[in-house]
N, C-alpha and C positions, 0 to 999 in steps of 0.2 A: 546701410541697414536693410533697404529694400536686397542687395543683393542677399545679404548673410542669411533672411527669411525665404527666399527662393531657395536658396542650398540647401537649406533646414525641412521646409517640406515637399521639397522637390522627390526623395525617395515615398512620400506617402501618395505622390499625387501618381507615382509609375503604382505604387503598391493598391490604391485606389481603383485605378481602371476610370477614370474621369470619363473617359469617354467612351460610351460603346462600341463593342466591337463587334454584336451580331445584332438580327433585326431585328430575334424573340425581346433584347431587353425593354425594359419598360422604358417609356419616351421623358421619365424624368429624370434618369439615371445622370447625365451630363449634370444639371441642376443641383441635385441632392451630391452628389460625389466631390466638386467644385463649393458648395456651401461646407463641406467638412470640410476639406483642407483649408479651407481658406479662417477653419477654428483652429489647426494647427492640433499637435502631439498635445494631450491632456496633460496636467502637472500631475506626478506623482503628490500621494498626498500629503500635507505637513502634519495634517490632525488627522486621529479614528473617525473623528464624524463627516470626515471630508474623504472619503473611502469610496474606489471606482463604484465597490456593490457588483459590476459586472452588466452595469443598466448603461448604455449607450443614448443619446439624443435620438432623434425622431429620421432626422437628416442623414448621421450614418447609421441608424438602422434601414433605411428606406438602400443605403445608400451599398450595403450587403446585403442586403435582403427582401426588399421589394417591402408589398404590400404586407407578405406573413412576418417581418419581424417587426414591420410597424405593429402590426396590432394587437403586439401579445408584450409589448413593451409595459403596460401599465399590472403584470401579474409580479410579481416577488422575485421569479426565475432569473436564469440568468441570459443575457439577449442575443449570446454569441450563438447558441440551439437553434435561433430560426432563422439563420444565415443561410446564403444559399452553399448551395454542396457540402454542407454540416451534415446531413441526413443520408438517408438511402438515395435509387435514381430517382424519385419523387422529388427532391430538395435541390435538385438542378435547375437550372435555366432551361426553361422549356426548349426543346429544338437541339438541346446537348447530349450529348452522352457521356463527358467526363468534367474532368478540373480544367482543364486546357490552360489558356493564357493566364500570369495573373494581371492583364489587361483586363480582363471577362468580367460578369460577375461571380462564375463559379471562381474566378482562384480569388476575388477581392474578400468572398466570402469566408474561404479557407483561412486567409490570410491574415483576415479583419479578425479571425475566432484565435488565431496565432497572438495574435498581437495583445488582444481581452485576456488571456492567459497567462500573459507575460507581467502585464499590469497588475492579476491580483497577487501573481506570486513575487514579485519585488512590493508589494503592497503588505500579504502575511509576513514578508520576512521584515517587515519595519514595525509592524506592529503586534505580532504574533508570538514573539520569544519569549516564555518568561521561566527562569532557571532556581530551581527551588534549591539549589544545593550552597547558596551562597553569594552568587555573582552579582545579583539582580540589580543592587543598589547603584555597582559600578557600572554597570549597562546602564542604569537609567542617569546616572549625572555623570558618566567619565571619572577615571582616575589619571592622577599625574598631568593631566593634562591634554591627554589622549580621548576623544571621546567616547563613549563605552560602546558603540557602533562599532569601534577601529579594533577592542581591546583583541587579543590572540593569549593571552596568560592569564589565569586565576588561579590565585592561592587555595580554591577548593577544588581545585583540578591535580594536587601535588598528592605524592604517596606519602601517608604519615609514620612515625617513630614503628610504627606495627605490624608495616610491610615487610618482606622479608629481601625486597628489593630496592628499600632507600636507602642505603650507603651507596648502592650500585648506582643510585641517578641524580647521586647529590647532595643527598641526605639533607640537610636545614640550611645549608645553601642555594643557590640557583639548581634548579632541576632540569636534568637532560636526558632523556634516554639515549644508548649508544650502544655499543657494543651486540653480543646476544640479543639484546631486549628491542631490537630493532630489526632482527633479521627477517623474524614471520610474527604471523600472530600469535600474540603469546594466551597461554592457557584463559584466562581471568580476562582479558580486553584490553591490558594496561600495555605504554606505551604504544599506541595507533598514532598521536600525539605526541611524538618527540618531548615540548614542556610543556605536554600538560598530561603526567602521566596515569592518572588516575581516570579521567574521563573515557564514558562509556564502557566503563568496567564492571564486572559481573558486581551487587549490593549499591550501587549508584542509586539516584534519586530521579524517581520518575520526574519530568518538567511538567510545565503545561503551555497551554497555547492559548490560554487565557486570564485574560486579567484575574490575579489572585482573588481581586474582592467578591468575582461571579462564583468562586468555586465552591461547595459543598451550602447549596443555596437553602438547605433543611435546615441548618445551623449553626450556620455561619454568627447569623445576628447580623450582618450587611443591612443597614437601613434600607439599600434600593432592592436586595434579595425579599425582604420583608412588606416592601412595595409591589413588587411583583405576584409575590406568593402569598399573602395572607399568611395563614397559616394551617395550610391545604397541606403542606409535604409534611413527611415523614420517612425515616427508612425503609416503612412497610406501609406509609400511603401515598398517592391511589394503593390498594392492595395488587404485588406483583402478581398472584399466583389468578384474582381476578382479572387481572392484561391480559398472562397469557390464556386463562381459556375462552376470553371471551373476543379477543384481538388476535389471538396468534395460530388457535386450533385449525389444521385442514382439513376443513368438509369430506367424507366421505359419500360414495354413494352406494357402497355395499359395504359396509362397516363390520360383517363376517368376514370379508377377504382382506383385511386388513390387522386387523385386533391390534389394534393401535402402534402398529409398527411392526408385529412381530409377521407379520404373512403367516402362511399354512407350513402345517407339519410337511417336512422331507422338503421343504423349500419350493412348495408348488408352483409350476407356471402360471398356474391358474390366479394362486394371488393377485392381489391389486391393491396398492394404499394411492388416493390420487393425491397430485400438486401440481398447483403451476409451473411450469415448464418453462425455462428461456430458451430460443432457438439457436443461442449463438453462443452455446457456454456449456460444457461438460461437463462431468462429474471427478473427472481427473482435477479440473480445475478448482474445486470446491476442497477435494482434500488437499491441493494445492498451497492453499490458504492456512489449513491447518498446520502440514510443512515446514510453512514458514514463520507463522507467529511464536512456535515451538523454538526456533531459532533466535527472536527479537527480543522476547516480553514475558514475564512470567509475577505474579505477586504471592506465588507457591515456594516453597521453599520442599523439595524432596515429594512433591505431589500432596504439601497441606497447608493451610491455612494458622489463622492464631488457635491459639487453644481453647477460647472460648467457641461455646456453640450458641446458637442462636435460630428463631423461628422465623418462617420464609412467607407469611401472608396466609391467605386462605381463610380467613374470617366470615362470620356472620353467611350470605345466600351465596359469597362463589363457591363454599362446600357443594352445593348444590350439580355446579357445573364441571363436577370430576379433581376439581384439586384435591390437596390432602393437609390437612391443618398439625396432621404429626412429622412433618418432612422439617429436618434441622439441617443447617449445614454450620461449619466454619467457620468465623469472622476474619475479613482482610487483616492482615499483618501490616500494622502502622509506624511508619520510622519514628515521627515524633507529632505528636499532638500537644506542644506547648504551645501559649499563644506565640502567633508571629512578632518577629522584631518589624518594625519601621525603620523608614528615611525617610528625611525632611527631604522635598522637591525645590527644585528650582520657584516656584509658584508658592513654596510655604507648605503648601500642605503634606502629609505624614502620609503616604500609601503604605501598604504592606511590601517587603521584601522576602516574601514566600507565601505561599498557600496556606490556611488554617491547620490543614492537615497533610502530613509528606509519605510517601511509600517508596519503596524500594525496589532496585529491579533487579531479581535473582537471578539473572542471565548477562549475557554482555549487549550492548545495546549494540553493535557490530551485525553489520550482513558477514558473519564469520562462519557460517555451519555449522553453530555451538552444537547444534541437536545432535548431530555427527558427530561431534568431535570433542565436546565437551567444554565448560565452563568456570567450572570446577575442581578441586582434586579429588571430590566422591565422584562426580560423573565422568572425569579420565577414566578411573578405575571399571566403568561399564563398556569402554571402547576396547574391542579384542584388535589385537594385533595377531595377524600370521609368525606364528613359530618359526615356518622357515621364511617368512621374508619379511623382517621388522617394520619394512619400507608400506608393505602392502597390510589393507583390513582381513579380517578373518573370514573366509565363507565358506559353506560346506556345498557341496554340489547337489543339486537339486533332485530329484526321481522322476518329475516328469519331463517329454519328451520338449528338446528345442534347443539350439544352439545357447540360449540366453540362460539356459535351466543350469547348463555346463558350467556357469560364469556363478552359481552360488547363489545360495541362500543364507539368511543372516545367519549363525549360531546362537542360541537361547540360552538367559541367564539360567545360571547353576548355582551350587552350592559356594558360599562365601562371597559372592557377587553382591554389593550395597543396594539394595536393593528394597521395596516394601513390599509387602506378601500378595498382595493386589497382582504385582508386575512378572511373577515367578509363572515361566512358561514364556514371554515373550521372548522376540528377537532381541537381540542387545542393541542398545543405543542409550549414549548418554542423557539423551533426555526422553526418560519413558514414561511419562504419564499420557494421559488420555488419548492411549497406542491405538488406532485402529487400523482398516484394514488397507486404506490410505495411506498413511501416516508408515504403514510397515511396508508398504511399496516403494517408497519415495527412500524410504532409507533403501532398500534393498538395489534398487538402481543407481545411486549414487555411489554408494559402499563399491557395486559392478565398476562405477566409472570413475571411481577412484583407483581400483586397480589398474584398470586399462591404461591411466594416464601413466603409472608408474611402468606396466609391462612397457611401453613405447618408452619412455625411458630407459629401460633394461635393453631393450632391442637396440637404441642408439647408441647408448655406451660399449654396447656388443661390437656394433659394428667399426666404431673409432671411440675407443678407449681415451684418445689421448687430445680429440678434439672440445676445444671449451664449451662448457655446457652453459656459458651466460651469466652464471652462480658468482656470487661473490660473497664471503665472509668482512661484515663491516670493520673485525677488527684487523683486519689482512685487504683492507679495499682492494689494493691496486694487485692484490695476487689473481692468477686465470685457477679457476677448476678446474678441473680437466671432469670429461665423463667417468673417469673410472674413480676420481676423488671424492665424489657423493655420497656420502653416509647412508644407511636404511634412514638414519632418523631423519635428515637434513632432506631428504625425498620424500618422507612422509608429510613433514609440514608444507612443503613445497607442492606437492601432491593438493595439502588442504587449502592451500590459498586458490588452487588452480579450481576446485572445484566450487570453494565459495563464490568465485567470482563468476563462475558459469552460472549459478544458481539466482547470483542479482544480476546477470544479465537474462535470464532465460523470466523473470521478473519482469523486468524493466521493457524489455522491446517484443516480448511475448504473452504473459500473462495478463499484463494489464492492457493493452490494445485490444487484446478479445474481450475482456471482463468491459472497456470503454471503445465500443467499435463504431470509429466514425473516425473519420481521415482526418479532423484537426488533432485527434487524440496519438493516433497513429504516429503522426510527426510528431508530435508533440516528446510521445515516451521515447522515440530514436533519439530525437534532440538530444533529451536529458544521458541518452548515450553516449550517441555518435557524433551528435552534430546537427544543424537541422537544414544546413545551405548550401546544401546540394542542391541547387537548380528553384533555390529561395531568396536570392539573393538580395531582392525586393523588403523583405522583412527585414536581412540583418542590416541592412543600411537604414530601415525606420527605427531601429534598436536601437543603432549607436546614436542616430540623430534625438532618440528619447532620454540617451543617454548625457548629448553633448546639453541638450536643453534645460535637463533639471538638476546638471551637475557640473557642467564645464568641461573643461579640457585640460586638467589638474593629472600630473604626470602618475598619482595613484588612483586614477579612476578606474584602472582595470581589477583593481586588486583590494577595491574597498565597499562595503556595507551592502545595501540591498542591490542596486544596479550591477552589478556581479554576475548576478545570476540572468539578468538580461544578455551582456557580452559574453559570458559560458555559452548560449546557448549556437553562437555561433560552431563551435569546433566541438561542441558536446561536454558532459561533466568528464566522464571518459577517461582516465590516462592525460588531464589536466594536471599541468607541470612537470609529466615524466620527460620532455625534453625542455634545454637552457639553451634558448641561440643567446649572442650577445646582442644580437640587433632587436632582440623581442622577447623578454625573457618570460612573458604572458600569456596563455593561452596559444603558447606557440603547436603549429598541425606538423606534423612528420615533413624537413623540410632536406632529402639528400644532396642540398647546393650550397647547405651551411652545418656548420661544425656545430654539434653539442655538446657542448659545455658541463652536462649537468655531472653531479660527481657525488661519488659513495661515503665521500668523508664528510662531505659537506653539509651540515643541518638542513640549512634556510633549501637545498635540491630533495634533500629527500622530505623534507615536511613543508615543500614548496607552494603545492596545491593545493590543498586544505584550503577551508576558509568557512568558519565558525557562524557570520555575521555577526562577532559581540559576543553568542552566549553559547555556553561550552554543549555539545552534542548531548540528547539521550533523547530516549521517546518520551511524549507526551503525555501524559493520563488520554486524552481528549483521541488521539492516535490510535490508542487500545480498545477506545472504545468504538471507534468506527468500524475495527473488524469483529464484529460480532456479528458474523455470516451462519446464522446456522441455519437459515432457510434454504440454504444453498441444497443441503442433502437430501436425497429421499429415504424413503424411509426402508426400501427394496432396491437392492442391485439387479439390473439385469444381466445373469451372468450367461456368459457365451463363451467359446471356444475356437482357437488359432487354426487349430488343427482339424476341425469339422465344418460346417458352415455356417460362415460368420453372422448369417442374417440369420441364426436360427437362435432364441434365446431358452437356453436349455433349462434352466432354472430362475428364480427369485429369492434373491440371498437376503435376510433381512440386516440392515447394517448392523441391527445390537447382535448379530449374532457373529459378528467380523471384529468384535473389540477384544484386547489384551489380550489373553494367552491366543484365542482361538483366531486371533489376526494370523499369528506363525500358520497355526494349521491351517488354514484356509489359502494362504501362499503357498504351504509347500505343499498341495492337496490338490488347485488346480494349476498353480506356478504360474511367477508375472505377467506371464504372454496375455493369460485368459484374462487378469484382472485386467491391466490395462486395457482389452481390447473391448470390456465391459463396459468401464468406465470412461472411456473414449468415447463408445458410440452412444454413452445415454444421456439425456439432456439434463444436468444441473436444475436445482429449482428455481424460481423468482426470489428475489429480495422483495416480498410486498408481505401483507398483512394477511392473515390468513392462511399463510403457508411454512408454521412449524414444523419440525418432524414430529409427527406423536411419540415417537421411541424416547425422545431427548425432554420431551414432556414426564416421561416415567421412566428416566433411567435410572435404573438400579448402581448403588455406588457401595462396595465392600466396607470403604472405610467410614460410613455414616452413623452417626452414632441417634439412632432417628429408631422409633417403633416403626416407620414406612419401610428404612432402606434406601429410598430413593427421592430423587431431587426432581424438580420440572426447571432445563435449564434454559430454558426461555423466557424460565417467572427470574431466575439466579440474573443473567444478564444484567433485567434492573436494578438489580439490588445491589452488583457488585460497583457499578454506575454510579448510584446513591451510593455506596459507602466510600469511593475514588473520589467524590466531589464535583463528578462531571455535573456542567451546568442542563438544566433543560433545554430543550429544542429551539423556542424561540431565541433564548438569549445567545444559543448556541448560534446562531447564526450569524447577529448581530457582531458577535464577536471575532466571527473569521469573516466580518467584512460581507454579508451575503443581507438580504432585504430580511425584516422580520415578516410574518402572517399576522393578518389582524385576527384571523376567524378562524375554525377548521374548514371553513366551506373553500380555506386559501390552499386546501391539499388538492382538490379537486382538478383535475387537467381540462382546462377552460380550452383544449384545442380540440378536444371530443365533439363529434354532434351531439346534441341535444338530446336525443333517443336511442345512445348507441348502450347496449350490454352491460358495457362497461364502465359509462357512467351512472349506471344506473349502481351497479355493484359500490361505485364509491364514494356514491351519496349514501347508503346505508351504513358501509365504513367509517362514514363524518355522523352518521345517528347513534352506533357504538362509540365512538369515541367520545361525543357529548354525553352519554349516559355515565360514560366513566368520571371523566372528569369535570364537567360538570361547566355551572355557569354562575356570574357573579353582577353586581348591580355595580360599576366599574365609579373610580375617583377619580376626576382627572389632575386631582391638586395633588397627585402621587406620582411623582417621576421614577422611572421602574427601569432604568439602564443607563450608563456611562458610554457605554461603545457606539452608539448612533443618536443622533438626532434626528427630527422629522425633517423633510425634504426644505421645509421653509427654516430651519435653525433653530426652533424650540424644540424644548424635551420630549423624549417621548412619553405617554403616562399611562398610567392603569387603563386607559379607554381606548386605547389603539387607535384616535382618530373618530368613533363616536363621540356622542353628545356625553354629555357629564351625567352622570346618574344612569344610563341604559344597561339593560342583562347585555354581558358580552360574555365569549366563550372564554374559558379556564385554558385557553391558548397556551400560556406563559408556563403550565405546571404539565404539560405534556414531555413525558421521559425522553430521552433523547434516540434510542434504539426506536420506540413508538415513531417519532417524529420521521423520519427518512424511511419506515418501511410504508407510511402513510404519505409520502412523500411520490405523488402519482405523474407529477409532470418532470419528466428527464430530457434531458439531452438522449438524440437519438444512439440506440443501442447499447446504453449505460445499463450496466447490471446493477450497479448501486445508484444510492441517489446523489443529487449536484451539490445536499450538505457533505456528504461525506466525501465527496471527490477534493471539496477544497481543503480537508483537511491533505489528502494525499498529493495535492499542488505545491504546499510548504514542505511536507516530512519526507515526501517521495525525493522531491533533490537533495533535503539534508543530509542525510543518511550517504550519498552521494559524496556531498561535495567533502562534508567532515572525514570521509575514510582515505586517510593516504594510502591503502594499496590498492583502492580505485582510482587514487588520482595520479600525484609524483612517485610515489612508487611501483607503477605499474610497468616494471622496468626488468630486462634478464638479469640482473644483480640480485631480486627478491625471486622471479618467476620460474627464472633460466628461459633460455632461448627456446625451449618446447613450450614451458608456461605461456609466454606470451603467445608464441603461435598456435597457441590449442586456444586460448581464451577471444582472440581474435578472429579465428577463423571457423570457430564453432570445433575443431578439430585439429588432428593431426595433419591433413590431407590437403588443408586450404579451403579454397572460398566453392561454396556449391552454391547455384542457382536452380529455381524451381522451372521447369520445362515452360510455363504459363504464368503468363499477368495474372494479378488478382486484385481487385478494385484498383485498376490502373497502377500497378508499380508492378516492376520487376522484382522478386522477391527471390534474396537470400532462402537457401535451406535453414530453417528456424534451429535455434541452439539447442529447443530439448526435441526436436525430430532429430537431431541430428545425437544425443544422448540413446533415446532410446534405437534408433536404428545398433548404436555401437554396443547397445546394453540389452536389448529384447532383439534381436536380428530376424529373428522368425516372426515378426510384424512387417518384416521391410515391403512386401506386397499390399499389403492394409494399408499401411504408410503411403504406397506411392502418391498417392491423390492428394494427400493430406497437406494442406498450406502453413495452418496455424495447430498444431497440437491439441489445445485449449477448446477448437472450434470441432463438434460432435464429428466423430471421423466421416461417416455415412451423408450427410449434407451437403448439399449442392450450396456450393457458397452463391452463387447467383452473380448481378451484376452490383458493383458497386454499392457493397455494406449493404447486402439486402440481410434480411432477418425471415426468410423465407423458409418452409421446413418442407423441403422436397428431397427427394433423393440422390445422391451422386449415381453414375452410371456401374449398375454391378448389386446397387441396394435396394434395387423396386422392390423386393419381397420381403425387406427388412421388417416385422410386424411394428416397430416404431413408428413408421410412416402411416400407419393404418387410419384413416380419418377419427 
């Protein structure tokens, strides 16, 4: 025994740093580091109320972090933030300048934050799944025998009598896709899933990520929803359109240079709307986010709502504070609102087997480029194809000057184009609603680099007509293609997998690292790529060992339930499965001294890597509602020019004046070079309170059938939140496993001095928010959640740990967008807050692991021999390195520098400096995930930097 427990934490006691290795650490490190191992790997947990939380003991937080993570252990947060080298060079071990050993404390800290991360996401994916479309019953008791942890098939997963593709996959038989319906992505999302073809297909069923009984906690009738809330909520109370002008408006300080978003006539320099600013996050990156969600998620069908209309708040004195009480919008379109069926549990009792209420997701829940490429057969019909070259998108060449201008501009819908009269005058793309001047960019460079990938194909087939392109026809496996046997079509979709995948990775190891910049996040989002042990080796051996501890050494441990995603992380999600050794046919890494096996005919190779955990893939309500970024924008671009000097900001573009038709002209007017290089150099806003756009506050919307016209879509957020059934903020939390707040005084960042600015600013923010929602005289004979207990095993109740009878804050009925932009204490250089990141710690790798042609199919039979090597190597060219370290790693050329270099060329000098895309071009990144806003060498004069 004694030895088998030496084996067992012998990788945590290397991964530990037991013993110090420089003089700065503190003299109790040996002590505290030695008292954790010898507590041995935590059990993952059996119960929700036995949940990590992300709170560590006293012993390893001393034991990562000295003194600062001890003392900030007893706030709600989560303990991995005050590790050492978690932060900027401040969060080192004094006497350090990097991560160095992970003997040290800087790499135990890293490593320690590695490991807290690992724990809650095998923790959300055991407790976090809940599948509205059917399955739920079977996940929670097993069918056939199998536990519903294990299940891979659901009968609600299967095409029915209606499809025009189930004779093809089986029809009322066992279902297989094959053939065609397996080549690429198909139009609709169907077949991703060999059997299970219906999942993640465009009209699918939003999930949730929370217990059914928490959802739509206004009317539910849920006894404990009813415990919590009184009877405070409502659709329209608190009053939305009172949040946002009383919580969400930004302060002006010359509110004539602004006029509430629009700026000055002719687009004056002079303008000014102010916002908080983040130092480490751009404006590129903000419409980024738009992009993408345009691609995931949608409850619009053709850019509208249900047919009823309905009123949006603004009652009684917040008239007062600029809302508008005639503003109507749409009601969400609801799949079914009958009450839910039950299941009797193992325990007896009857939980629900859905949500009260279900919606549907008009898009394909696939990282597939729907936005691009379409979803449906109305939105195909908005995707131009080149007349002469089927293969390639349609663009017309641009008027102004620059290699990238050469490479085209979208084409604008015309006549007989499906279209709503709103969208007549934009670029074409199949998903064209709320078009702006972002949103026309990202397509218009992609569109570029979709051709590109295709010209590079034209050119290879040029060159050796007759050598195999990698391509394979499923129903011809073993035949070779040859380059000149490529169809336009068969390269168009080949084309579009190539650049979907650039797009979640230019996501995954790019966008989100700068959006969460701090070196655990860093590795963190490569892992969920690449792999994370590379020179980590330390971790993946405390993995496996958390792995052998609470599961055994059961010949399907690699391939089953939540610890998965622990052993993934070793070789990355990545191209998980696309090779079959016989010696390992698991998580096997690119191995040229063994055969693979894997094979085109075979189901169980190409739907190899997937892995569901139990419940069939789609987005969450709860998912949608985290990206509700619209602080991120300002309300003025600062527009600049490629071709003059770039620190010189020539105009002030107001964003409402960059939406739908006038996105086209504003691209083809000053041409992508300028926008991008606009929105590169300007700083993105904060995710905090306070910092709406005012324009998004009074945007004007054609199709509103409203005496206003216009919507405040900041007050809409909540409303749409409320009517999806997302639970409020505390429960929110509780429920993906995070501490609840007793007070609002628990938003407060207790690591603040005492007299700083900025505490002062968010104690006022906690006075605003008590004025809203208010305070109540608390019961404690009221148990008000299922998903946590109090740290001693009793319930938790209406008093949050007060005495029985005390006024406590209306904590519990604070909206969930409120709760995280009020949400003041982060992990360092988190643009969003640590509730919202944990939802992105579960859906972030789903979306992952569930896509076969991110996982076993990411193979030259789907990609061809280009696709791969372009998706792999950022390009056609191979692997580029950047001249210079940056926060201690050698750094890859990034995949969308490495995009726009091939797609805006006349930036490549702009570019040169540039590390992370995402990160303000002009910024001196400093040392070591500094957030410092200085200038790079070349930008002293940039007026941005001006105090």
């Amino acid at each position: 025994m004694t030895r088998c427990l030496t084996w067992l934490l012998a990788p945590l006691l290397l991964l530990a740093g037991c013993i110090s290795t420089t003089p700065q650490a503190s003299l109790d490190d040996t002590g505290n580091c030695t008292a954790m191992v010898v507590g041995g790997f935590r059990k993952v947990a059996d119960e929700r109320s036995e949940r990590f939380n992300g709170k560590v003991g006293e012993q390893v937080a001393r034991c990562r972090g000295g003194d600062r993570a001890a003392a900030f252990r007893t706030t709600p947060y989560v303990d991995w933030s005050n590790y050492w080298a978690t932060g900027d060079a401040a969060s080192l071990l004094p006497g350090t300048s990097g991560v160095g050993s992970h003997l040290g404390a800087n790499g135990r800290g890293v490593d320690g934050a590695l490991l807290d991360l690992e724990y809650q996401r095998m923790e959300l994916i055991k407790f976090n799944l809940f599948d509205n479309a059917g399955s739920f019953a079977d996940y929670a008791l097993g069918r056939d025998g199998v536990p519903g942890t294990a299940l891979k098939t659901w009968p609600s997963m299967r095409l029915d009598a209606g499809s025009p593709f189930h004779a093809a996959v089986g029809g009322d038989g066992p279902q297989l896709c094959r053939g065609e319906l397996i080549r690429w992505r198909q139009l609709d999302g169907i077949c991703n899933d060999l059997r299970n073809p219906r999942m993640g297909s465009t009209g699918a069923l939003f999930a949730r990520n929370v217990q059914f009984e928490a959802t739509y906690p206004d009317s539910s009738g849920d006894p404990l929803a009813r415990n919590r809330h009184g009877d405070r909520l409502s659709l329209l109370q608190p009053d939305p359109q009172l949040i946002s002008r009383k919580l969400f408006t930004r302060a002006q300080s010359d509110p004539a240079k602004c006029r509430d978003g629009q700026g000055l006539p002719g687009a004056a320099v002079d303008a000014n709307c102010d916002y908080q600013k983040a130092p480490f996050f751009n404006v590129l990156a903000a419409f980024w986010i738009q992009f993408m969600t345009h691609d995931w998620f949608s409850h619009m069908e053709e850019g509208h709502n249900g047919p009823q209309w309905m009123a949006v708040g603004c009652a009684g004195d917040a008239a007062k504070l600029g809302c508008r009480p005639g503003d109507r919008i749409d009601a969400s379109f609801v799949a079914d609102s009958s009450a839910p069926p039950r299941y009797t549990a193992a325990d007896g009792t009857k939980p629900l087997a859905r949500a009260f209420r279900t919606h549907a997701n008009k898009v394909t829940a696939w990282w597939d480029a729907s936005q691009i490429y379409g979803y449906d057969a109305t939105s195909r019909l908005r995707v131009k194809r080149d007349p002469a070259d089927a293969a390639r998108l349609l663009m017309h060449p641009g008027t102004r000057p620059g290699a990238g201008e050469a490479l085209g501009q979208l084409p604008v819908f015309g006549p007989g184009d499906p279209i709503n009269p709103q969208w007549a005058g934009q670029g074409t793309a199949a998903q064209a609603d709320n078009w702006s001047i972002g949103v026309g960019f990202y397509h218009t460079i992609f569109s570029r680099e979709h051709n590109a990938f295709v010209a590079e194909f034209r050119r290879r087939a040029a060159a050796a007509p007759d050598e195999d392109s990698g391509l394979r026809d499923p129903t011809q496996p073993t035949s070779v293609i040859r380059y000149r046997d490529v169809s336009p079509e068969v390269l168009f979709e080949v084309a579009r997998l190539v650049v979907a995948a650039e797009i979640a990775k230019i996501h995954t190891i790019e966008w989100t690292p700068q959006l969460l910049y701090d070196e655990p996040l860093n590795l963190a989002m490569n892992a969920n790529w690449g792999g994370l042990f590379d020179g980590h080796r330390w971790v993946e051996n405390a993995l496996e060992a958390v792995v052998v501890q609470n599961f055994g050494k059961s010949a399907d441990a690699k391939k089953a339930g939540q610890w998965y995603s622990a052993l993934a992380s070793g070789p990355g999600i990545f191209g998980l499965g696309a090779r079959v050794y016989t010696s390992d046919r698991f998580f096997a890494r690119h191995d040229a001294t063994k055969d693979d096996i894997w094979d085109l005919a075979n189901p169980d190779h190409v739907n190899g890597g997937v892995n569901h955990f139990g419940s069939p893939f789609n987005f969450p309500e709860e998912f949608v509602s985290v990206y509700r970024l619209h602080s991120l924008v300002p309300d003025l671009i600062e527009l600049r020019h490629w071709d003059a000097d770039p620190n010189r900001i020539a105009a002030k573009v107001p964003v409402i004046e960059t939406f739908r038709a006038k996105a086209t002209g504003a691209l083809a007017n000053e041409g992508a070079a300028d926008w991008a290089l606009s929105m590169g150099r300007q700083r993105l806003g904060l995710l905090t309170l306070g910092n709406s756009p005012a324009f998004l506050q009074n945007l004007p919307l054609p199709r509103l059938q409203s005496s206003t016209g216009k919507i405040d879509v900041a007050a809409l957020d909540l409303i749409r939140d409320r009517e999806h059934g997302v639970p409020r903020f505390n429960e929110f939390r509780r429920q993906y496993g995070l501490r609840q707040l007793t007070s609002f005084d628990d938003f407060i960042d207790a690591r603040l001095p005492a007299d700083s600015p900025e505490r002062a600013r968010q104690v006022q923010v906690i006075a605003d928010l008590r004025s809203i929602y208010g305070q109540h005289k608390c019961d404690a004979s009221k148990v008000i959640t299922a998903a946590q207990k109090n740290l001693d095993g009793s319930p938790i109740n209406d008093c949050l740990g007060k005495p029985d009878g005390s006024l406590v804050d209306n904590i519990e009925d604070v909206d969930t967008v409120v709760g995280w932009l009020a949400e003041f204490t982060r992990p360092h250089g988190y643009a969003i807050s640590e509730t919202q990141f944990q939802v992105f710690i579960l859906n972030a790798s789903r979306r992952l692991f569930s896509d076969r042609f991110f996982t076993s199919s990411f193979r030259p039979e789907f990609y061809g021999k280009l696709g791969v090597e372009w998706v792999s190597h950022n390009g056609p060219t191979g692997k580029q390195f950047e001249p210079r370290e940056s926060n201690g790693h050698r750094v890859e050329v990034s995949p969308f520098k490495r995009v726009l270099l091939r797609t805006v060329p006349e930036l490549s000098a702009e570019l040169a400096g540039v590390v992370n895309a995402f990160d303000p071009w002009a910024r001196d990144r400093g040392e070591y995930y500094g957030l410092g806003w200085t200038p790079r060498k070349g930008a002293e004069s940039d007026p941005a930097f001006r105090p």
